[in-house]
BAGU-979773 format. One record per residue (C-alpha): x, y, z. Coordinates in nm, 2 decimals. Example, Ala and Ser with C-alpha at 12.3 -4.5 7.8 and 13.67 -1.06 7.14 Angstrom:
1.23_-0.45_0.78
1.37_-0.11_0.71
//
This chain:
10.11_9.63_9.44
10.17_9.98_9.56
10.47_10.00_9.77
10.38_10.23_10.06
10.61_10.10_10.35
10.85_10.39_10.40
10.89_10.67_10.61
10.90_10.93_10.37
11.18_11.13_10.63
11.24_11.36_10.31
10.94_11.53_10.36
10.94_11.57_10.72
10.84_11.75_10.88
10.49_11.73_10.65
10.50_11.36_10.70
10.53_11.37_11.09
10.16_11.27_11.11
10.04_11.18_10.75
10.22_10.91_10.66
10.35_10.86_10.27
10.08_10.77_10.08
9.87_10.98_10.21
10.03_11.28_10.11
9.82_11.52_9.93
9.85_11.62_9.57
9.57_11.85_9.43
9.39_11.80_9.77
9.34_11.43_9.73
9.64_11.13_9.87
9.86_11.02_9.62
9.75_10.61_9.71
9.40_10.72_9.59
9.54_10.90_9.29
9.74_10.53_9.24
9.46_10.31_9.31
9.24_10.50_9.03
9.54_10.51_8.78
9.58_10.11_8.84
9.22_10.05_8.81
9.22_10.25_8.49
9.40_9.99_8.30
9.21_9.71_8.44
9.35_9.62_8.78
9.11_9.55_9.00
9.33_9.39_9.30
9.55_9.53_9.48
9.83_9.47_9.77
9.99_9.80_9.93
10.23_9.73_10.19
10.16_9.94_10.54
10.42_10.03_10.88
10.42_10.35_10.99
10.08_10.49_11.08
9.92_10.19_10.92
9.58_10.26_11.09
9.57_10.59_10.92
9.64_10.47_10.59
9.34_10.20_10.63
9.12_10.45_10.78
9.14_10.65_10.44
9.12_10.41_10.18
8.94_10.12_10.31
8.88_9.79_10.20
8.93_10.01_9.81
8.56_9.99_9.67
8.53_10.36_9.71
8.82_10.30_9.40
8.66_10.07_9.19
8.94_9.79_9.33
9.02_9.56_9.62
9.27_9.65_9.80
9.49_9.40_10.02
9.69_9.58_10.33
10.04_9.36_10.44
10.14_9.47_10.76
10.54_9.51_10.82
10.65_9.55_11.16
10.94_9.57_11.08
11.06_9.72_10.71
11.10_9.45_10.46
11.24_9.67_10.19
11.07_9.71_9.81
11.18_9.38_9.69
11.15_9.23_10.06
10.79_9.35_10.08
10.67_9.22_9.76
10.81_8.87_9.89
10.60_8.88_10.18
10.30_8.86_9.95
10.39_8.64_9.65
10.09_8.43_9.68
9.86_8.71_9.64
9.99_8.72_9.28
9.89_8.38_9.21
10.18_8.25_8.94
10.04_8.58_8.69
10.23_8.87_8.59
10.21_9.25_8.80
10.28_9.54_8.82
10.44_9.72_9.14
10.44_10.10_9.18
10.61_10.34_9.45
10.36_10.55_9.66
10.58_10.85_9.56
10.48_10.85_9.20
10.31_11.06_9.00
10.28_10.95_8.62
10.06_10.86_8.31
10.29_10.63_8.20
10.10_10.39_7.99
10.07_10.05_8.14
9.91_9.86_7.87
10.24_9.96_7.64
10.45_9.83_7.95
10.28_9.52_7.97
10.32_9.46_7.62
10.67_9.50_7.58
10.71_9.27_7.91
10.56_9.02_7.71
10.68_9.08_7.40
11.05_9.02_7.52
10.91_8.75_7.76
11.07_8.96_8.00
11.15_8.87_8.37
11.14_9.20_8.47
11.07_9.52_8.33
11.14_9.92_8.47
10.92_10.20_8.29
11.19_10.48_8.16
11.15_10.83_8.14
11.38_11.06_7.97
11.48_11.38_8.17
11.69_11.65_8.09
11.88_11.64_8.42
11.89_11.29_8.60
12.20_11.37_8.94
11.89_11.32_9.12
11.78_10.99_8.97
11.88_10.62_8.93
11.97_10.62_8.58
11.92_10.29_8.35
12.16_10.25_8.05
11.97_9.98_7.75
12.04_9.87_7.41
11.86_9.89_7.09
11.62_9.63_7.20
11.57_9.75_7.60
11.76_9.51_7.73
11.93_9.68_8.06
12.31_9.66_8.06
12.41_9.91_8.29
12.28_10.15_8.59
12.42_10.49_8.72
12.27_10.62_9.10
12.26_10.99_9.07
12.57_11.06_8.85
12.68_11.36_8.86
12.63_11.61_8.59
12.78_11.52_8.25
12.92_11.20_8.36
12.55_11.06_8.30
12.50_10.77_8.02
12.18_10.77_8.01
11.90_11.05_8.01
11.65_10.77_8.07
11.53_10.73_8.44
11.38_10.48_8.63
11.07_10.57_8.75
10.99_10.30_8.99
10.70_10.16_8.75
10.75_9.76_8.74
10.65_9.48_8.56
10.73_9.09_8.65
10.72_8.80_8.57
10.61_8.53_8.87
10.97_8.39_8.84
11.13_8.71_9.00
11.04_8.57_9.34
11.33_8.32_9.30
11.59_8.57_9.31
11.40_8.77_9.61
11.50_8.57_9.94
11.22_8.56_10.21
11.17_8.71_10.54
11.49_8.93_10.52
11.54_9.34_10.40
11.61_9.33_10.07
11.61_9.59_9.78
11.48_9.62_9.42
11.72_9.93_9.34
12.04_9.79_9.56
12.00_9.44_9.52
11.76_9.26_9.31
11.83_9.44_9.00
12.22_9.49_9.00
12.21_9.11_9.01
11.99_9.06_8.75
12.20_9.26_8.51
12.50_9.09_8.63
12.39_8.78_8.55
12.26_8.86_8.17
11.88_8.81_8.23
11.60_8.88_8.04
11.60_9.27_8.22
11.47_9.53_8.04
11.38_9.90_8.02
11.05_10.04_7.86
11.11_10.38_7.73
10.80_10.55_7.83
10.91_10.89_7.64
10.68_11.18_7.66
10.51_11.03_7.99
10.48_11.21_8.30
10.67_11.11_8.57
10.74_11.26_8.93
10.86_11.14_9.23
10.68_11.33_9.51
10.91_11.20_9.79
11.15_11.53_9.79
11.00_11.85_9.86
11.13_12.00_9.53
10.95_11.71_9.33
10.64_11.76_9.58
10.61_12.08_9.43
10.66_12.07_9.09
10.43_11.77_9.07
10.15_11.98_9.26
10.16_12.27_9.04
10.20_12.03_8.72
9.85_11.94_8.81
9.75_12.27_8.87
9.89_12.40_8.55
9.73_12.07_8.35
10.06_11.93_8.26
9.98_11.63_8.39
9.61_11.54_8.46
9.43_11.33_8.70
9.11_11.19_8.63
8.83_11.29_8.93
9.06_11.59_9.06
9.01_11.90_9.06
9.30_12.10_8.90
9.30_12.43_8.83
8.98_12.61_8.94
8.74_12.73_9.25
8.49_12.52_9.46
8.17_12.63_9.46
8.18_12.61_9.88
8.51_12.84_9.90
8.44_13.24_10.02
8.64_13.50_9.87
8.65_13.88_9.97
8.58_14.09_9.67
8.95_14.25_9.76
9.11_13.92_9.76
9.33_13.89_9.45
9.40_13.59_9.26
9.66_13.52_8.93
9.82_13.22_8.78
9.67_12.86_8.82
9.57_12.80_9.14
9.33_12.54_9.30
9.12_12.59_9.58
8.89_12.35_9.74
8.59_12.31_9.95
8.54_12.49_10.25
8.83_12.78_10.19
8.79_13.14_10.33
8.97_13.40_10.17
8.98_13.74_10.34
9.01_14.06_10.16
9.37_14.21_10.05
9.48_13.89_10.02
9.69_13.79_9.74
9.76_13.47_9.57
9.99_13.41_9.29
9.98_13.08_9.12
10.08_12.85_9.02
9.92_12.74_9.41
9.70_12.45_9.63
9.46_12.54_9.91
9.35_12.20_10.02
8.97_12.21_10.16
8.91_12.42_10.47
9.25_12.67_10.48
9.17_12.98_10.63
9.37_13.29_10.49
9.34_13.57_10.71
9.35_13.98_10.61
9.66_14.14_10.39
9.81_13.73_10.32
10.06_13.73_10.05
10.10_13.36_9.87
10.38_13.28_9.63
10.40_12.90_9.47
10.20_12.80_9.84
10.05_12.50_9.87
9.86_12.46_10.21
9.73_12.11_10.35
9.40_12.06_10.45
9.27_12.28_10.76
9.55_12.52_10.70
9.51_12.87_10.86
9.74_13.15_10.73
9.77_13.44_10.97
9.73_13.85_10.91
10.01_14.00_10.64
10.18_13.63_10.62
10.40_13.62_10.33
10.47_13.28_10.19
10.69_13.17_9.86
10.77_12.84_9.76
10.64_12.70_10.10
10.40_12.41_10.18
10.22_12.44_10.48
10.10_12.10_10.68
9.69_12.04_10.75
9.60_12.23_11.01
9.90_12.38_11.08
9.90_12.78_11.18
10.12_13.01_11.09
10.14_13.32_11.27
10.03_13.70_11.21
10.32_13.87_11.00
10.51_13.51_10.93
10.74_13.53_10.60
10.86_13.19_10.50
11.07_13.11_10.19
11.12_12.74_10.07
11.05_12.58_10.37
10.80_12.29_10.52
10.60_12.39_10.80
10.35_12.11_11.00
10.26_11.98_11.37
10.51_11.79_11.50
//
């Protein structure tokens, strides 16, 4: 199950009219990234819960075919939370072990290895870990020398941290979980679900995914450096283009691009432009005369006006930004 209910308010005010799974990395949303990543390791059904701007999300990836999968939409009019959601569909898991995955995540954490060790344990439920070098910004999960989870820190701050291994919202359970999920109420993995479970001396326990890559694209920070990790090759997504030049894209001879950058179909580039990389132009931005691009990324339908100068800014689809703009570390979009 991908868990695609949220809002996503982090992001606004990109996520005003795309709602979060649709959120673009390396041109293409991050649900179809998922839904290709899932059906890698032999997934082939799929639920994603759906609330705000549901019709959009169902408009872009369909009944899932175009994804090798089928894909099963659970409609929440009102929020449900993670754990909540997955209740709301227990019978589409039939009694077997699953997998659930935030929306926000970029990763190639291996989930035949996560599976294993689920099952190897006879787990009831098991998080993926990544180690990072800073984790304040991340539920950290404290384990012992055979996973078992026996403690959790939410953001700590720096160097009061007992654990460098984060949780990267990668799950695997065991059809049991859902007697410790109540039904048809908000409730929480992160706040509820798994607090209790350690409490109570389960069998809870953390797969250390080290050396996998693992973002979480729901802060604009993370947005970024998860975009340009693809751009760069850090992190690589089958079927998406990373670093490189559609054929369809029309660049002035006195344009001028350096570092990684990606830039799809249907881009016009006009001359004295300049682009420094690492940087995304989705399909169909328009970059008019003199542009200066730092670290940009711009969303589909983009158009940059005359002698705009933009560093570490991501620019919405189809938004417009004005003749002789500069913008530094900011989100721009339609609202």
């Amino acid at each position: 199950m991908i868990l695609a209910g949220g809002l996503s308010t982090r992001l606004y005010p990109l996520t005003r009219h795309v709602p979060k799974p649709l959120v673009p990395v390396a041109g293409v949303p991050n649900a179809a990234h998922l839904l290709r990543y899932l059906n890698a390791y032999g997934f082939d059904e799929i639920a994603i819960n759906v609330h705000y701007l549901a019709d959009a999300i169902v408009a872009a990836l369909g009944d899932g075919s175009a994804f090798g999968v089928r894909l099963r939409y659970s409609y929440e009019p009102e929020l449900l939370g993670s754990a909540g959601g997955v209740k709301k569909v227990e019978r589409f898991f039939d009694g077997d072990t699953f997998v659930v995955i935030g929306c926000d995540e970029v990763t190639d954490l291996r989930l035949d290895r996560l599976l294993e060790f689920h099952h190897e344990r006879k787990a009831l439920a098991t998080i993926g870990l990544v180690e990072c070098a800073e984790v304040d910004q991340y539920g950290v999960v404290v384990v012992d020398e055979r996973g078992k989870i026996v403690g959790f820190q939410e953001k700590p701050e720096k160097g009061t941290e007992r654990s460098k291994l984060a949780n990267t919202g990668v799950y695997a359970f065991s059809p049991a979980i859902f007697e410790h999920i109540p039904a048809g109420e908000f409730y929480d993995f992160g706040k509820q679900v798994f607090p209790a479970l350690q409490t109570a001396g389960e069998r809870f326990y953390g797969f250390d995914a080290r050396g996998a890559y693992w973002a979480d694209i729901g802060t604009p920070a993370e947005y970024r450096r998860a975009s340009y990790d693809v751009v760069r090759g850090i992190v690589k997504i089958p079927q998406t283009l990373g670093c490189g030049i559609d054929s369809s894209a029309q660049i002035a001879s006195g344009a001028r691009i350096q570092g990684e950058t990606r830039i799809g179909a249907g881009v016009r580039i006009a001359d004295g432009v300049s682009i420094v990389g690492p940087a995304v132009l989705d399909d169909d931005v328009q970059v008019e005369a003199g542009a200066r691009l730092e670290r940009a990324i711009c969303w589909r339908g983009a158009r940059i006006g005359a002698r705009a100068v933009l560093r570490d800014t991501v620019v919405g689809s189809e938004y417009v930004v004005e003749n002789d703009s500069v913008l530094n570390e900011t989100l721009v979009a339609r609202v």
